[in-house]
N, C-alpha and C positions, 0 to 999 in steps of 0.2 A: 504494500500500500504506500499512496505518497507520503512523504514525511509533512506533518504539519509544525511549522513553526522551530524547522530544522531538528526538529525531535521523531524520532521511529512512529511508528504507527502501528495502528492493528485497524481488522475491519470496522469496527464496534466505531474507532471516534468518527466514521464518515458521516455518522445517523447524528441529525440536531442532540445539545445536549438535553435535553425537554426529556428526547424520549431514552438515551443513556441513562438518568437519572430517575427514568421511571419505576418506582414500585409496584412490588405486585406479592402480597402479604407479608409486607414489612420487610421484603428484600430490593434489591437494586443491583445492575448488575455490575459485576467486578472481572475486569476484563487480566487480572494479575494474579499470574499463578501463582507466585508466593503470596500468603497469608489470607486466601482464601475460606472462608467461613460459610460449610451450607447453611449455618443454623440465622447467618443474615445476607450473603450474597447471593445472585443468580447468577449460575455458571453462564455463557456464552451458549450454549444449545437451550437454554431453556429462556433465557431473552429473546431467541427467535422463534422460539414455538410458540411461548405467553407474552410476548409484547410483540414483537416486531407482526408477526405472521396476523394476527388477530385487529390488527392496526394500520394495516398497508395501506388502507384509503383514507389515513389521516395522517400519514408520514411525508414528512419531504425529503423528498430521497436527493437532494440534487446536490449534497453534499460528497455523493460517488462520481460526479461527472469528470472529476479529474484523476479517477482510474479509470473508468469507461474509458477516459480521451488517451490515455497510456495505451490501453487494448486495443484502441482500435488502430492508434498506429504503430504499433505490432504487426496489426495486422497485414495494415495496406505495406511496413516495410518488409515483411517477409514476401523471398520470390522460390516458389515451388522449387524441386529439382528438375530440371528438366529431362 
């Protein structure tokens, strides 16, 4: 993923923080595999099953348009083997 603010990334910071910092019985999700806690974080698969996935026609997603725009010129720069 692109680096934001010259820092690494994961996919999780492309989504508004609104919905990062969404709850979903008293958890939020915590995208750091150290010090991870199920008893108050949501792992990264269960932010996309219980938020993102149930949410999609309230999300602005346009925060991926700068890896969309990566892939796609991947795309057009790769040339088959001939």
């Amino acid at each position: 993923t692109p680096e934001i603010g010259g820092k690494k990334s994961c996919i999780e910071y492309l989504f508004p923080k609104k919905w990062r910092d969404h709850k979903l019985k008293g958890k939020k999700l915590n995208v750091n595999n150290k010090g991870f806690d199920p008893a108050k974080d949501l792992s990264k698969e269960a932010f996309a099953r219980s938020v993102v996935q149930p949410n999609a026609d309230k999300i602005d997603f346009s925060g991926f348009d700068p890896l969309l725009d990566r892939i796609s010129k991947a795309i057009k720069h790769y040339s088959p083997p001939s």
